[in-house]
C-alpha positions in Angstrom: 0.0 0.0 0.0 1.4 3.2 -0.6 -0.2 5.6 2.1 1.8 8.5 3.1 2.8 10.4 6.6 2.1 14.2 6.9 4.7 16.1 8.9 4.4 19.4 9.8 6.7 21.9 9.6 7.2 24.3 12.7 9.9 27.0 13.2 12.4 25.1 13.6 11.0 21.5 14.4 8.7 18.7 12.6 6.2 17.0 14.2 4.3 13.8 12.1 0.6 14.4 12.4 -1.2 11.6 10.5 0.2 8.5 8.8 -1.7 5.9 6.6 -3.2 9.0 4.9 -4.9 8.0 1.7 -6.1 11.0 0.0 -4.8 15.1 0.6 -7.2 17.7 -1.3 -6.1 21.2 -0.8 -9.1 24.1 -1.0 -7.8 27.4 -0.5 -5.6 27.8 3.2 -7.0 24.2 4.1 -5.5 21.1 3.3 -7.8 18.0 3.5 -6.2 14.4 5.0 -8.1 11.5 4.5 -7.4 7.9 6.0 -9.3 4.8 5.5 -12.7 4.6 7.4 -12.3 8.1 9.1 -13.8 11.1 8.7 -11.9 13.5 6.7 -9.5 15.8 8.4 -8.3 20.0 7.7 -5.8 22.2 9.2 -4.8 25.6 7.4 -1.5 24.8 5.9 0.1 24.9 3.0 2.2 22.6 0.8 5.9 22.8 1.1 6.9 19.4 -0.1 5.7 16.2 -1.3 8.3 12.9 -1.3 7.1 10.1 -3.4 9.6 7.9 -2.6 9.7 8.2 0.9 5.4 8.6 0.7 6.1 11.3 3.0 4.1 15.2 2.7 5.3 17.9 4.3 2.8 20.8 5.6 3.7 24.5 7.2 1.1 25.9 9.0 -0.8 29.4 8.2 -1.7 29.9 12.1 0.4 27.6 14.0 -2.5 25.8 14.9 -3.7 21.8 14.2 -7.0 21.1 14.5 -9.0 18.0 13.6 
């Protein structure tokens, strides 16, 4: 399977938020994680960089704030 961990990005530190994510959707300043058999999940972040090969996404926040 080839699900991917989301780490996120503060100042100076990362911090994995979600693995086994199957599915990221990005709408404006939110960023959409979805796993298998869970509800989907946002936090206001945006992009900085996406490793296929290590199935690995990494997020910075807009507000410093995670909030399921």
């Amino acid at each position: 399977m080839c699900q991917a961990k989301i780490i996120l990005l503060h100042q100076d530190k990362s911090e994995t938020i979600m693995e086994d994510v199957t599915h990221l959707k990005v709408e404006g300043e939110e960023v959409w994680l979805s796993r298998f058999f869970e509800p989907p999940t946002s936090i206001r972040a945006t992009v900085k960089e996406a490793d296929f090969l290590k199935h690995t996404v990494i997020l910075v926040p807009l507000d410093g704030n995670w909030q399921e």
